[in-house]
DRENDO-1510 file (C-alpha; in Angstrom, 1 decimal, always signed):
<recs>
REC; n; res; u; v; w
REC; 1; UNK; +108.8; +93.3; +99.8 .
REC; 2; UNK; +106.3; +91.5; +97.0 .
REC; 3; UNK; +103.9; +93.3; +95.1 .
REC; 4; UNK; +99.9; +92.9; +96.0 .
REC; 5; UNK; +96.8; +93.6; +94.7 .
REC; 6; UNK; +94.9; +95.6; +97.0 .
REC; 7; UNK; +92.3; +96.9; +94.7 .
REC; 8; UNK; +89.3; +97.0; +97.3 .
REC; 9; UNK; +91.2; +99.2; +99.5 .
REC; 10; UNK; +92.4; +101.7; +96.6 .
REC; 11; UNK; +88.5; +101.4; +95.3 .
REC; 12; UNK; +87.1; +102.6; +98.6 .
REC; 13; UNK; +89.4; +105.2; +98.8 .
REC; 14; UNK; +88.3; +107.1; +95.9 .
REC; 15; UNK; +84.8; +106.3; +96.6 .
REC; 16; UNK; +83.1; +109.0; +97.6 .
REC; 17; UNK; +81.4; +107.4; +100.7 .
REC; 18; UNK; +85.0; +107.5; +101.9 .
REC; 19; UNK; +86.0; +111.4; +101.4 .
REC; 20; UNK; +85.4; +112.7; +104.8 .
REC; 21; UNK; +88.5; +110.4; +106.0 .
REC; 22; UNK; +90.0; +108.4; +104.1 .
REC; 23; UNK; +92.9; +107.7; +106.8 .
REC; 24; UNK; +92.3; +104.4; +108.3 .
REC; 25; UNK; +92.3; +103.3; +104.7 .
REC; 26; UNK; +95.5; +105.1; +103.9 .
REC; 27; UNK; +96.5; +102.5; +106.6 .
REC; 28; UNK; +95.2; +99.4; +105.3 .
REC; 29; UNK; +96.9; +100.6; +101.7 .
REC; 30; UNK; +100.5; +101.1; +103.5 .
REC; 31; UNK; +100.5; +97.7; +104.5 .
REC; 32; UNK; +101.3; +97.3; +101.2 .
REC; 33; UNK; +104.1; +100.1; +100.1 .
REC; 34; UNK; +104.0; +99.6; +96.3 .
REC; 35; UNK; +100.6; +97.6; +95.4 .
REC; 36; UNK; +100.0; +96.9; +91.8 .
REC; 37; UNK; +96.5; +97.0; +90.4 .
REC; 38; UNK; +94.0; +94.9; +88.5 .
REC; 39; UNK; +94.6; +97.1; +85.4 .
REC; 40; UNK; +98.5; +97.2; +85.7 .
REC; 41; UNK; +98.9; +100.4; +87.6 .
REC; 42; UNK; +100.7; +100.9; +90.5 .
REC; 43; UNK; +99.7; +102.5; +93.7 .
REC; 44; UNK; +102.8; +103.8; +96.5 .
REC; 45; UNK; +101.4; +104.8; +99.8 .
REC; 46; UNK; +104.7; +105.0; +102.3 .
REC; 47; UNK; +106.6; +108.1; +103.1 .
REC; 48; UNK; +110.0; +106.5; +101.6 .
REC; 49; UNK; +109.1; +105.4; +98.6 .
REC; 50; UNK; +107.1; +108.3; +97.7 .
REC; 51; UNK; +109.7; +110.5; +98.4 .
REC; 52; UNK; +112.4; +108.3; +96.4 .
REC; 53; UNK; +110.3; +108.1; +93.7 .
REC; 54; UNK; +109.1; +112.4; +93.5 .
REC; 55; UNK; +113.3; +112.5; +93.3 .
REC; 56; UNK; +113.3; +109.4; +90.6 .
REC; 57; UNK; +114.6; +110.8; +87.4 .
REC; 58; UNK; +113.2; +107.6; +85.8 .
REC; 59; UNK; +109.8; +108.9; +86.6 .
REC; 60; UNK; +107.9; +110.9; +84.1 .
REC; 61; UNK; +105.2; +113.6; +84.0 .
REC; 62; UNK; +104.7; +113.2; +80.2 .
REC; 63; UNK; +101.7; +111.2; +79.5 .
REC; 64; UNK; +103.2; +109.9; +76.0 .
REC; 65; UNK; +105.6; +107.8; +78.2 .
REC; 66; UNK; +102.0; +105.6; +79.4 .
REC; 67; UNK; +102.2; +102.2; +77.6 .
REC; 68; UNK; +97.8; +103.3; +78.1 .
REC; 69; UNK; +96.2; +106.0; +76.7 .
REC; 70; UNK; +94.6; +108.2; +79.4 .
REC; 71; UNK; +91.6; +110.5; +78.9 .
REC; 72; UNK; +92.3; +113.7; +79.6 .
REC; 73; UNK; +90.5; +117.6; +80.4 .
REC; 74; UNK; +93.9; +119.3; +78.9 .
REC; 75; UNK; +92.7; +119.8; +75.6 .
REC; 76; UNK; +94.8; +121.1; +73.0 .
REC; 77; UNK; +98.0; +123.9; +73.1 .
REC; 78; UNK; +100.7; +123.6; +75.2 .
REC; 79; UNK; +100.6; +121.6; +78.2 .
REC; 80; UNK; +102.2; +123.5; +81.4 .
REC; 81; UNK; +105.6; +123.0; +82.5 .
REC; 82; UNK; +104.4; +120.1; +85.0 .
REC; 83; UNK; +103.4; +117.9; +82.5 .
REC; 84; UNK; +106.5; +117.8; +81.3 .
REC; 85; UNK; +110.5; +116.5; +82.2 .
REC; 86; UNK; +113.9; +117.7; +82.2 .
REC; 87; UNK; +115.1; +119.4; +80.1 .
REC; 88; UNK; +112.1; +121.4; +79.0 .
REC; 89; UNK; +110.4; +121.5; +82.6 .
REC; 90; UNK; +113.4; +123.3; +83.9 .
REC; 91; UNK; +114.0; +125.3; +81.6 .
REC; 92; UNK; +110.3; +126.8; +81.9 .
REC; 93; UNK; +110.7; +126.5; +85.4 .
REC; 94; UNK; +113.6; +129.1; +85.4 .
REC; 95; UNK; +112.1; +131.3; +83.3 .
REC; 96; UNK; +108.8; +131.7; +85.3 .
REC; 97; UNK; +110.3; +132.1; +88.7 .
REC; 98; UNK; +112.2; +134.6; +87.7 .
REC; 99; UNK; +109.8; +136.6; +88.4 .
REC; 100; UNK; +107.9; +134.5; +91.2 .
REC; 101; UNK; +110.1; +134.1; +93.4 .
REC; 102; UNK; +113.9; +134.2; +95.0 .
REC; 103; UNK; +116.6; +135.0; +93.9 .
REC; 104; UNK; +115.5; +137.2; +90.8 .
REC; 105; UNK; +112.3; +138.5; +92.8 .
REC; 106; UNK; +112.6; +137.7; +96.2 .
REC; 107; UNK; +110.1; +140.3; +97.5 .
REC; 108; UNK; +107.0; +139.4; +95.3 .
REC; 109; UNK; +105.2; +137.3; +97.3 .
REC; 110; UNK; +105.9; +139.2; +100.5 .
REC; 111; UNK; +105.1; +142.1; +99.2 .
REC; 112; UNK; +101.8; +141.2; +98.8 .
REC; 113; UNK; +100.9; +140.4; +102.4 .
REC; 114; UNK; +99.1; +144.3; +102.6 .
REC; 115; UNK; +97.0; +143.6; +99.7 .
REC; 116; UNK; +96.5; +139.5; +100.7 .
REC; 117; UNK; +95.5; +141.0; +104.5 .
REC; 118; UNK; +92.8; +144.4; +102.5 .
REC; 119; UNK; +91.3; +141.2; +100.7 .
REC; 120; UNK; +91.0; +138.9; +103.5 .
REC; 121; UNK; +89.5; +142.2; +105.9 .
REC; 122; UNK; +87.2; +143.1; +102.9 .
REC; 123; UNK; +85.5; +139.2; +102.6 .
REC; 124; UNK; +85.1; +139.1; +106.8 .
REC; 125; UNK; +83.4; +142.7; +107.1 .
REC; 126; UNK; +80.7; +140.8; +104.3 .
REC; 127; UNK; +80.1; +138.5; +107.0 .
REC; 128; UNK; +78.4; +141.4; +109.6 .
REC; 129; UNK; +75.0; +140.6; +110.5 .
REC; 130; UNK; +75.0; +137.3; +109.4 .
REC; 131; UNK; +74.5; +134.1; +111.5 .
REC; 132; UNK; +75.2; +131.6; +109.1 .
REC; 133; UNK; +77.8; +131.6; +106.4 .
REC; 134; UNK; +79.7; +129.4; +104.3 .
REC; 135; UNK; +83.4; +129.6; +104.4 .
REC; 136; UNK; +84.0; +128.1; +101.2 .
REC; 137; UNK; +81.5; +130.6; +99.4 .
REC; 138; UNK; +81.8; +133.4; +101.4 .
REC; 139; UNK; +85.7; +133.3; +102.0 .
REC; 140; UNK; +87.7; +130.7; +100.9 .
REC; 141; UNK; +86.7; +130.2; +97.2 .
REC; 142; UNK; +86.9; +134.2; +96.1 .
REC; 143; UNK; +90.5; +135.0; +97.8 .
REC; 144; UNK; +93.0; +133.2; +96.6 .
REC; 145; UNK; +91.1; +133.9; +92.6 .
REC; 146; UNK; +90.9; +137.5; +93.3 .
REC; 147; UNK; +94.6; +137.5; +94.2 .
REC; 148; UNK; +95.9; +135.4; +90.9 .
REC; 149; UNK; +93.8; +137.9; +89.2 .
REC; 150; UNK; +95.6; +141.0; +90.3 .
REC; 151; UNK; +98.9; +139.1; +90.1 .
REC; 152; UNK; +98.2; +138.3; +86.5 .
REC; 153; UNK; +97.0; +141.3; +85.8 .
REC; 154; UNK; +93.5; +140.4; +85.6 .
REC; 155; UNK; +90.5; +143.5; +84.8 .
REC; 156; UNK; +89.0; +143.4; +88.0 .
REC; 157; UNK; +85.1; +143.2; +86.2 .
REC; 158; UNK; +86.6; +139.8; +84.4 .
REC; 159; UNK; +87.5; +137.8; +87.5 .
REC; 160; UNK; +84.4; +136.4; +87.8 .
REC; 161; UNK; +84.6; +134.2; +84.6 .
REC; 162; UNK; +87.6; +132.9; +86.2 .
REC; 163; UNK; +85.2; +131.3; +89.0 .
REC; 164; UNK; +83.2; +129.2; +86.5 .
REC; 165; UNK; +86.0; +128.3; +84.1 .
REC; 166; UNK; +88.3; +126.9; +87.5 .
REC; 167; UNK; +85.1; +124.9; +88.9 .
REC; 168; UNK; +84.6; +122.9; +85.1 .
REC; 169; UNK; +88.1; +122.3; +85.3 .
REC; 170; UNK; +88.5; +121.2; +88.9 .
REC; 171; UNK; +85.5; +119.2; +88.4 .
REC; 172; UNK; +87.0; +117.2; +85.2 .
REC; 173; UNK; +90.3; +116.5; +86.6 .
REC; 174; UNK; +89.3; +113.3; +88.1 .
REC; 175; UNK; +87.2; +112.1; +85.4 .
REC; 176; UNK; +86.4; +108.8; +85.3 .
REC; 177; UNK; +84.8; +107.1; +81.9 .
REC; 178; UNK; +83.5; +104.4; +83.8 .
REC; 179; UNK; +81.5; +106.4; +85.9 .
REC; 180; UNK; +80.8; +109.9; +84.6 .
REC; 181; UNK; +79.1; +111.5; +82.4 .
REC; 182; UNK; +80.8; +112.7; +79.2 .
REC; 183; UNK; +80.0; +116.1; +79.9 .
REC; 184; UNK; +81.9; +116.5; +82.8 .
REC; 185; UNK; +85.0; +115.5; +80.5 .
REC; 186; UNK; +83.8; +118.5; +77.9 .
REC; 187; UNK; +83.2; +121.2; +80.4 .
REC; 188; UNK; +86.5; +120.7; +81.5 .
REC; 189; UNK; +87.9; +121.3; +77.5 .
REC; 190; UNK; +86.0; +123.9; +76.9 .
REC; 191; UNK; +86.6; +126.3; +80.0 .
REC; 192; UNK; +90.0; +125.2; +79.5 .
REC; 193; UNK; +90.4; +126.5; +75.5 .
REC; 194; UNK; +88.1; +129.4; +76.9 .
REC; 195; UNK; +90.0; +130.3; +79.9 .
REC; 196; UNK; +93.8; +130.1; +77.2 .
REC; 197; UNK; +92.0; +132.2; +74.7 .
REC; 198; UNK; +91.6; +134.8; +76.9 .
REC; 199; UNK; +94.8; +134.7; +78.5 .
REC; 200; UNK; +95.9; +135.5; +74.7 .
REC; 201; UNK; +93.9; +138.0; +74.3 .
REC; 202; UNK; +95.5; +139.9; +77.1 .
REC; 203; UNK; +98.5; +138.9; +76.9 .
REC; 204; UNK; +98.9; +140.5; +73.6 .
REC; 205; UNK; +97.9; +143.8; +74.9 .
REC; 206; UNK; +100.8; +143.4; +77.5 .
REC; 207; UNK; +104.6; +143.1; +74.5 .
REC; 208; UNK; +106.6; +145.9; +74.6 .
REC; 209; UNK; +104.6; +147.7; +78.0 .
REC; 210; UNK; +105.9; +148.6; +81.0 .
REC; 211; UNK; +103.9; +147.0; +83.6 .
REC; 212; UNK; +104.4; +145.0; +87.3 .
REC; 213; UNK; +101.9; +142.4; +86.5 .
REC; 214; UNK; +103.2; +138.5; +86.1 .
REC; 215; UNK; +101.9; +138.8; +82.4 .
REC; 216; UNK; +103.6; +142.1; +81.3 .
REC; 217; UNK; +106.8; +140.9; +82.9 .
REC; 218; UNK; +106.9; +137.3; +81.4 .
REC; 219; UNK; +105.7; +138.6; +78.0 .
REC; 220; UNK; +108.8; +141.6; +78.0 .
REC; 221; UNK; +111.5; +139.1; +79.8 .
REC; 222; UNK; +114.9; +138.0; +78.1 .
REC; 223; UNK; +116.5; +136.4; +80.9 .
REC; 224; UNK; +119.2; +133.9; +80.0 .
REC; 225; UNK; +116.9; +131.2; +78.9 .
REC; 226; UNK; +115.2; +133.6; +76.4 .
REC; 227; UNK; +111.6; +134.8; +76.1 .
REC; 228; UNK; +109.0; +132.2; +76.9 .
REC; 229; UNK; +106.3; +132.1; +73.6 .
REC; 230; UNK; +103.1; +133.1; +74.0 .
REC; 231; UNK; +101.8; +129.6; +74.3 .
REC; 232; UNK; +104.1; +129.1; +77.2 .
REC; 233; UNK; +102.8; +132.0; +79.2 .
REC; 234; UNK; +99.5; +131.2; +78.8 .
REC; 235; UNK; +100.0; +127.5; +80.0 .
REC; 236; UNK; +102.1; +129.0; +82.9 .
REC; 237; UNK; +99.6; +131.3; +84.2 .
REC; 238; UNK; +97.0; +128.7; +84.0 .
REC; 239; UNK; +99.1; +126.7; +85.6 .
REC; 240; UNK; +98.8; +129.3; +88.3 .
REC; 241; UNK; +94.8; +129.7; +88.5 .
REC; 242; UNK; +94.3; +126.4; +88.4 .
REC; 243; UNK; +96.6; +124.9; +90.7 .
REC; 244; UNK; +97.1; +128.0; +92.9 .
REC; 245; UNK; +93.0; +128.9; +93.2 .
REC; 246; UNK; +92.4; +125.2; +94.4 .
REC; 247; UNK; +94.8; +124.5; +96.6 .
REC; 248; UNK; +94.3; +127.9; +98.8 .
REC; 249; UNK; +90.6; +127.3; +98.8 .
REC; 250; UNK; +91.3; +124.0; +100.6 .
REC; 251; UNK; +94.3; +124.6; +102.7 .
REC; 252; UNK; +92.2; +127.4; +104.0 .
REC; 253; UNK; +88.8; +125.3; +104.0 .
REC; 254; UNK; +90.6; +122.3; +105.8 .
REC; 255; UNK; +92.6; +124.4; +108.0 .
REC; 256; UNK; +89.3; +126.1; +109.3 .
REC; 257; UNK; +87.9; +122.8; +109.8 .
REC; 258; UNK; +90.7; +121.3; +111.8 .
REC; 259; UNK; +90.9; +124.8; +114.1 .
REC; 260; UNK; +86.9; +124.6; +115.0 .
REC; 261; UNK; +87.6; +120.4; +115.2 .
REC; 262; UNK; +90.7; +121.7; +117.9 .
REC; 263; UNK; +89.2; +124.7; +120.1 .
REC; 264; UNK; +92.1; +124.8; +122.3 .
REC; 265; UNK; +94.3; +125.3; +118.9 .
REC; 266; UNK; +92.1; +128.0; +117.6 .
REC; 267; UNK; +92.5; +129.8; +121.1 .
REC; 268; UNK; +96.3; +129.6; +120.8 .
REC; 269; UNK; +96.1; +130.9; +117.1 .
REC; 270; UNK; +94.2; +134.3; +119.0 .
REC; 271; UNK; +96.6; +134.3; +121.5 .
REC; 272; UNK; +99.6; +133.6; +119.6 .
REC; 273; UNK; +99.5; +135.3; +115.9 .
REC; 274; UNK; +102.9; +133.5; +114.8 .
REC; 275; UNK; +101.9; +130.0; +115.4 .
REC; 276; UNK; +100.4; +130.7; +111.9 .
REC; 277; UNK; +103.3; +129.4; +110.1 .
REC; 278; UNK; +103.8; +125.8; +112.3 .
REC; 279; UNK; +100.6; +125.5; +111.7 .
REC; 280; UNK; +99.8; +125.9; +108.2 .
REC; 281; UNK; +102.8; +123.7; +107.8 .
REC; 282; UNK; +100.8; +120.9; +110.1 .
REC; 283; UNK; +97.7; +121.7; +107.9 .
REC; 284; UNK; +99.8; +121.1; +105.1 .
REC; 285; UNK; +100.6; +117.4; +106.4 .
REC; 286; UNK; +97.2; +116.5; +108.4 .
REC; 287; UNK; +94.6; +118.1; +105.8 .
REC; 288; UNK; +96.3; +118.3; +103.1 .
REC; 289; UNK; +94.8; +120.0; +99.8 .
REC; 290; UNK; +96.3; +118.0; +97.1 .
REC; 291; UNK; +95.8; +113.9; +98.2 .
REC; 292; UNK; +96.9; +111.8; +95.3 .
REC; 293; UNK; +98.7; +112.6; +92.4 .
REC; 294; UNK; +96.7; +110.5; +90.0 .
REC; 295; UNK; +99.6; +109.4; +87.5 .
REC; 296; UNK; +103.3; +109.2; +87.0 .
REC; 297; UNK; +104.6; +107.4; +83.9 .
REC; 298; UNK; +107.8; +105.1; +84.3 .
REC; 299; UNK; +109.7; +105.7; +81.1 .
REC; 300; UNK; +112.2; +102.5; +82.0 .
REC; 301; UNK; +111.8; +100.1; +84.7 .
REC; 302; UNK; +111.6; +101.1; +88.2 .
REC; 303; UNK; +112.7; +99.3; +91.1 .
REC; 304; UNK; +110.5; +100.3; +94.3 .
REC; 305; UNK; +110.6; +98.8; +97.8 .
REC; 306; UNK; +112.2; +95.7; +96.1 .
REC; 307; UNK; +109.3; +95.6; +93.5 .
REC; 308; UNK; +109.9; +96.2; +89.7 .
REC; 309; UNK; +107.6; +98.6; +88.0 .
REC; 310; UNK; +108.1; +98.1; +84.6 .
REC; 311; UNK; +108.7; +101.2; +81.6 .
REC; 312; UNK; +105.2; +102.9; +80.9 .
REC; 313; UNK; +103.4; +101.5; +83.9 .
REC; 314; UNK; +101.2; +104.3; +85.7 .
REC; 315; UNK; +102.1; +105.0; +89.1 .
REC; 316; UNK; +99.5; +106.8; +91.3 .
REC; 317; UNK; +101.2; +108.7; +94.4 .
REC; 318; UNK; +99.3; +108.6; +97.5 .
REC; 319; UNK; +100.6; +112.3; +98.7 .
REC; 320; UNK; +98.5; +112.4; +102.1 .
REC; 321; UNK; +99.2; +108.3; +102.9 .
REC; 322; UNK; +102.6; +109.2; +103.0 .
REC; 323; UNK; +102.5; +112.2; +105.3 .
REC; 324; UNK; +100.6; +110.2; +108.1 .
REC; 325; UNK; +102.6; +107.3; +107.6 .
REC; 326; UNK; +104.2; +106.0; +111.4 .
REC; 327; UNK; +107.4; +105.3; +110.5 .
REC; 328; UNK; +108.1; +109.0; +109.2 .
REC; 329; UNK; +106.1; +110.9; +111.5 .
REC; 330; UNK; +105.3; +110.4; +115.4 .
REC; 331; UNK; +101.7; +110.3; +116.1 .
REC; 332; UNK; +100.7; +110.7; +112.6 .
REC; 333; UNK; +97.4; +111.3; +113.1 .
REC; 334; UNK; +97.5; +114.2; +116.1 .
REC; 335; UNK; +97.1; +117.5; +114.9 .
REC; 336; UNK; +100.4; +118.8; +116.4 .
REC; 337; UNK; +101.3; +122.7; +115.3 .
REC; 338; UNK; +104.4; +122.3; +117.6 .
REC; 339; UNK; +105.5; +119.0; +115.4 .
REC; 340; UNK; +109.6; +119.4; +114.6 .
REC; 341; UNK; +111.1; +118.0; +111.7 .
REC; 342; UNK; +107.9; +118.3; +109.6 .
REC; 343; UNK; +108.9; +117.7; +105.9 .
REC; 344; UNK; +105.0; +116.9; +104.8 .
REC; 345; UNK; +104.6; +115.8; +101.1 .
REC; 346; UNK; +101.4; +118.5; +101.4 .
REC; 347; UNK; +103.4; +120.4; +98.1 .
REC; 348; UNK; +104.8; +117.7; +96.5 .
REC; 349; UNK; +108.3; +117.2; +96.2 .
REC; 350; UNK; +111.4; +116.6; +93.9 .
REC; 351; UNK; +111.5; +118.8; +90.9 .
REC; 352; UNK; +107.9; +119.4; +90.6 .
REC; 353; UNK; +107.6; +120.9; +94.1 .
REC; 354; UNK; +104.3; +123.2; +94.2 .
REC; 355; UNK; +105.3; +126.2; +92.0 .
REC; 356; UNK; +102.6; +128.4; +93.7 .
REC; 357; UNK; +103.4; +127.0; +97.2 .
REC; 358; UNK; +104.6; +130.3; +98.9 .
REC; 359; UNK; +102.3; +132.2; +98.0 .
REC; 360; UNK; +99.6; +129.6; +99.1 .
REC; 361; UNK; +101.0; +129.6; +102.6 .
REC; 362; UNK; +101.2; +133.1; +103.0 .
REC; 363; UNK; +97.7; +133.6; +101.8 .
REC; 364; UNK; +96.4; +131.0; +104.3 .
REC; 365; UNK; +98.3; +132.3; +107.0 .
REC; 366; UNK; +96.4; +135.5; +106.8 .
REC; 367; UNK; +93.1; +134.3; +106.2 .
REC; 368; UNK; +93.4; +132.2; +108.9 .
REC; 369; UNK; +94.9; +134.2; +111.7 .
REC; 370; UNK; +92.2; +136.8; +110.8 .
REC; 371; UNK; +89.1; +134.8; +110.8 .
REC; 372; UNK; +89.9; +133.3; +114.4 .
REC; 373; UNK; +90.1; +136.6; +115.2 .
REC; 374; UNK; +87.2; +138.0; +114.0 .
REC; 375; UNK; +85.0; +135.4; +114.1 .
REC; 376; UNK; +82.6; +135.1; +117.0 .
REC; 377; UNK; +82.7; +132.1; +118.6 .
REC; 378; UNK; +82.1; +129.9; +115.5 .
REC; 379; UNK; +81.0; +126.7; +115.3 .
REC; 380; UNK; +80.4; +123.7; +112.6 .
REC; 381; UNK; +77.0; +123.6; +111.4 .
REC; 382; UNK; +77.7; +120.1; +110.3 .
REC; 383; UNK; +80.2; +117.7; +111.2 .
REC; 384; UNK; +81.5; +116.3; +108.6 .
REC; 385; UNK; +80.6; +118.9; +106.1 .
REC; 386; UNK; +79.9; +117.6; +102.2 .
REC; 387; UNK; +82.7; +117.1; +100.4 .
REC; 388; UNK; +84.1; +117.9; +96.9 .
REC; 389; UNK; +83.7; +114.8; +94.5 .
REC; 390; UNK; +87.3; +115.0; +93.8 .
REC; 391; UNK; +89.9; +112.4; +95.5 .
REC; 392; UNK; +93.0; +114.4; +94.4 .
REC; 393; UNK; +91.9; +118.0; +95.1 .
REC; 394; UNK; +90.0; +116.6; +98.5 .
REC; 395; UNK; +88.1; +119.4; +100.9 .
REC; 396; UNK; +84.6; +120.2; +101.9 .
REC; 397; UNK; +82.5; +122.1; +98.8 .
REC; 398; UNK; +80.8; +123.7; +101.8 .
REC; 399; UNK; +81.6; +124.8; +104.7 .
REC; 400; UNK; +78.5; +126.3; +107.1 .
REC; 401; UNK; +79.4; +127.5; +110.1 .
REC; 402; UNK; +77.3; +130.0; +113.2 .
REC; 403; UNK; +79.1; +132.7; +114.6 .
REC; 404; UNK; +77.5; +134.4; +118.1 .
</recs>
């Protein structure tokens, strides 16, 4: 299988005109498994060789293995645990799900499905006596920050200065210097340095305090890997907002799309209140929230589908091309919440699998479920909505929809 340039079809994908569905073209670009660019890069678009190459150990997340510079929204401090590699990543890893997850804490994130559910009710009972509203606004967007907030441990009068900071960060990640304007690039640094200074700031009120907060018990924690610094539990529970508040709004935001797009699924979702978790796993590979993952570095050659990518070539993972590609799943592009066998790429996989991903499920679960029940009889006010600007984090900005 020889390497092509398919720049047009990799150009009109992350063209905006194209971000209400970009499938066919996911098509046209798996004709093509591993495509090399004008500029060098490489672009992988088939369910196998994604998933060999999330599993590669030859395939970096630190950008100092790209033979070219990248600009980048990061700013300074130290970077979260999934821009890095083994060892370092694992060991950070370990340390934070101690405390996020099985087997040190396997109850936290179901033990949060009362207080996910009191949210979700509170948000819907805003909606009475209104026609019109905006699931992205009204719903989607203040959920899953209000519950990182109170997992972190978050004042409840500061969470919204979380809002703004995650929008100028969301809205830098897929900055382009060709095309955008330099202050999208420095909105992105500074919520960024404000959003870690603040995290400080409270984080030093939580050493040596009891507490059941994720910051108290990361800052008090000497599990066997040690204590994490302060720096690393800042960049962890950014790590958190960020990718955690983003990927719930548009799971949820998708998901709500897809259910008024499939009436007769929406139905069953009323009648049956466990085909929540089938289905939120079919969201996760129809409508996926995270698309692409923009860059991987290779830090030695890399042989793919019989092509060689050489050491510090960027490699661009097309996340949502794989999970509709035909030869993996049947019918890719039915939206099937009865699918078996469905191992979607909608987290990631490999090492780097979403850290946040349980609790994002859950979260849409509820919210879901609960507006198909309470909703009456709602419909799209436009079809397609408007979309994000972003490629990588794709889902409507807006969602309007009538109820009866």
């Amino acid at each position: 299988m020889t390497t092509t340039e398919t720049p047009d079809t990799l150009h009109r994908i992350l063209d905006y005109s194209s971000r209400a569905d970009p499938y066919p073209l996911y098509a046209e670009l798996r004709e093509t498994p591993v495509a090399r660019q004008e500029d060098g890069s490489y672009v992988v678009s088939t369910y196998r060789e994604l998933t060999e190459l999330l599993h590669d150990p030859h395939l970096s997340s630190d950008v100092r293995h790209l033979s070219r510079p990248m600009p980048s929204a990061a700013g300074g401090g130290t970077p979260a645990f999934i821009n890095m590699d083994p060892p370092e990543h694992d060991r950070l890893r370990r340390m934070a799900m101690r405390h996020f997850g099985p087997p040190h804490t396997p109850g936290l994130v179901a033990g949060m499905e009362g207080d996910l559910s009191a949210i979700v009710s509170g948000l819907i009972d805003d909606f009475a006596g209104k026609e019109q509203i905006d699931i992205v606004d009204d719903f989607a967007y203040p959920f899953p920050v209000t519950v990182i907030c109170r997992l972190l441990g978050v004042p409840r009068e500061d969470e919204p200065r979380f809002h703004l900071w995650v929008n100028d960060i969301v809205n830098s990640i897929d900055y382009n210097p060709k095309t955008d304007p330099k202050e999208k690039l420095e909105s992105g640094v500074q919520a960024r340095e404000d959003l870690r200074q603040y995290l400080g700031g409270l984080l030093e009120q939580r050493h040596d305090r009891p507490g059941e907060d994720l910051l108290t018990r990361l800052a008090n924690d000497d599990g066997p890997d040690g204590r994490m610094t302060d720096d690393e539990i800042v960049a962890t529970a950014n790590l958190l907002l960020i990718a955690g508040h983003e990927t719930t709004v548009n799971l949820i935001t998708n998901g709500m799309l897809t259910l008024l797009r499939h009436p007769q699924v929406l139905q069953r979702l009323r009648d049956e209140p466990g085909l929540a978790v089938p289905l939120v796993e079919e969201l996760l590979r129809y409508e996926p929230p995270v698309h692409i993952i923009p860059w991987r570095a290779a830090y030695s050659d890399i042989t793919v589908a019989d092509t060689v990518i050489p050491k510090g070539s960027q490699i661009m993972l097309m996340l949502a091309s794989g999970s509709r590609d035909p030869n993996r799943f049947h019918d890719p592009d039915s939206f099937d919440p009865d699918r078996r066998d469905n191992q979607h790429l909608g987290f990631g996989s490999g090492i780097h699998l979403c850290f946040g991903g349980p609790l994002a499920r859950l979260e849409s679960q509820i919210a879901l479920s609960e507006l198909v029940q309470r909703l009456d009889r709602p419909s799209l006010v436009a079809d397609p909505p408007p979309y994000r600007r972003s490629p990588v984090l794709r889902g409507p900005i807006h969602l309007p929809i009538e109820q009866s």
